[in-house]
C-alpha positions, 0 to 999 in steps of 0.5 A: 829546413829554414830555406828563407832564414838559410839563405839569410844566413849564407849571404851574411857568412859570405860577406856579400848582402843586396839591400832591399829598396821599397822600390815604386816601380815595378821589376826595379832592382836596388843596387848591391850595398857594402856588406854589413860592419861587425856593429851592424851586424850586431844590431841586425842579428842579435840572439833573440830573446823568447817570445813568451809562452802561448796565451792559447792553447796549441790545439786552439781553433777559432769559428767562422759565423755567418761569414765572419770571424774575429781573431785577437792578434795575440791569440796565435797558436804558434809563430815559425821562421823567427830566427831573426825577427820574432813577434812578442806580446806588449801589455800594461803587465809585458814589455818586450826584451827585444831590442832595439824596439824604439817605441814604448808599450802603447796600449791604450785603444788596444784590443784587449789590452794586449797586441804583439810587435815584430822585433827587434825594430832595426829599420825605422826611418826613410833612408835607413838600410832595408836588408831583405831576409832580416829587418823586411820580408818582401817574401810573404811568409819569409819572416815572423809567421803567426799561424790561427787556425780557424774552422770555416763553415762555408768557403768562399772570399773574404773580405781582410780586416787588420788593426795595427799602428805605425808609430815611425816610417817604415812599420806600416806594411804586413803579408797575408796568406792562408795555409802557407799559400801567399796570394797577391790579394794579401800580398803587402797590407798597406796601412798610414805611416806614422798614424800613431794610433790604431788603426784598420786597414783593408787593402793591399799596395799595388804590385807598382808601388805605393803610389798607385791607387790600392786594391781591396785585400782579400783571400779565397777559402777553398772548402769548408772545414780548417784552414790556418790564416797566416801573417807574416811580418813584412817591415819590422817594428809594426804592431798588431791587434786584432783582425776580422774577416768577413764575406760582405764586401760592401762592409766598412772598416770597423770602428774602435777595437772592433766586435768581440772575438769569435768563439773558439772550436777547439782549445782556448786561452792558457791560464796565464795573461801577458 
């Protein structure tokens, strides 16, 4: 069962809901805010429509190389706990039909062509009610999880790698975990707010806030063989392209769309295009 999107759901029936502040210090508490109108409530929790079918094939496994690889973040094999937001594919072909999604299909500088967004985008600017559990996911792994299983030939830390874009105040946050463990070192991607452009970031916020000086995103593979590298939406409305791992820490952010995607073990693209 859902436990994350039940308790969503549990607190809405009841009437009583705590809205969640991107608080700076840390152990502060937001104050509980009136419940949601029937309007908000609309907004917050409309049906969502279908993501759209797989551009992989379900049994799709990526590889690692030399200590990096590079996944297209579109190349998901499958997305869980998107009751209530949900990724979706944008191309030149492809717009979303979750709404309200404020920012038209951006595809330019894409990674091939194609990204995908977490929908619908209720929170936008500072101010705005942030509502745990529904518009942001301070859990890591609590809403919109895209799974990419990959084979790793050697374990050992790596270095996280992501492409997004921020296109208003509140989509510039992602979590990070590996085999639906959440580590603090993938916890709360932090990227600009408002670049409008893609970019790559590679630390997380620090637990006090952001604020304080980042840290460098990492996660630790235990043994050679499968692991399935997750991300989990932490703001709405933010857009993702591409990710690379690597285990030279010394490594720079790359530059543009990145290298090409690494080759797949198992499985592959589907005979369709977003």
């Amino acid at each position: 069962m859902n436990i994350p999107y039940l308790l969503s759901a549990v607190g809405l029936i009841a009437g009583s809901i705590a809205f969640a502040a991107d608080a700076d210090t840390p152990g502060t508490k937001s104050a509980p805010r009136p419940p949601l109108t029937e309007d908000e409530r609309r907004a917050h929790l409309a049906p969502l429509p279908p993501a759209g079918r797989l551009l992989v094939t379900p049994d799709t496994v990526f590889t690692e190389k030399g200590g990096v690889v590079v996944v297209e973040a579109e190349h998901f094999v499958r997305q869980t706990r998107d009751q209530i937001r949900r990724w979706y594919f944008n191309s030149a072909r492809h717009t979303p039909t979750a709404k309200p999604d404020p920012d038209p299909v951006m595809v330019t500088d894409s990674s091939n062509g194609t990204y995908i967004e977490a929908l619908p985008d209720t929170f936008v600017h500072e101010g705005e009610r942030a509502v745990d559990g529904i518009n942001i996911g301070l859990a890591p792994g609590s809403l919109a999880v895209v799974h990419y299983p990959i084979q790793f030939s050697q374990p050992g830390r790596y270095y996280i790698w992501t492409r997004m874009r921020s296109n208003d105040d509140e989509d510039n946050t992602l979590n990070f975990g590996l085999n639906d463990d959440w580590p603090a070192s993938g916890r709360c991607l932090q990227f600009p707010k408002l670049k409008k452009a893609w970019w790559w970031g590679g630390v997380i916020r620090d637990a006090r806030g952001p604020r304080y000086p980042h840290h460098r995103a990492y996660i630790d593979v235990p043994s050679a063989g499968v692991h399935t590298v997750m991300y989990s939406m932490r703001e709405d409305g933010i857009e993702f392209d591409k990710f690379l791992l690597t285990m030279d820490g010394t490594r720079g952010a790359p530059e543009g769309a990145g290298p090409a995607a690494s080759a797949f073990k198992a499985g592959g693209l589907n005979v369709i295009t977003p």
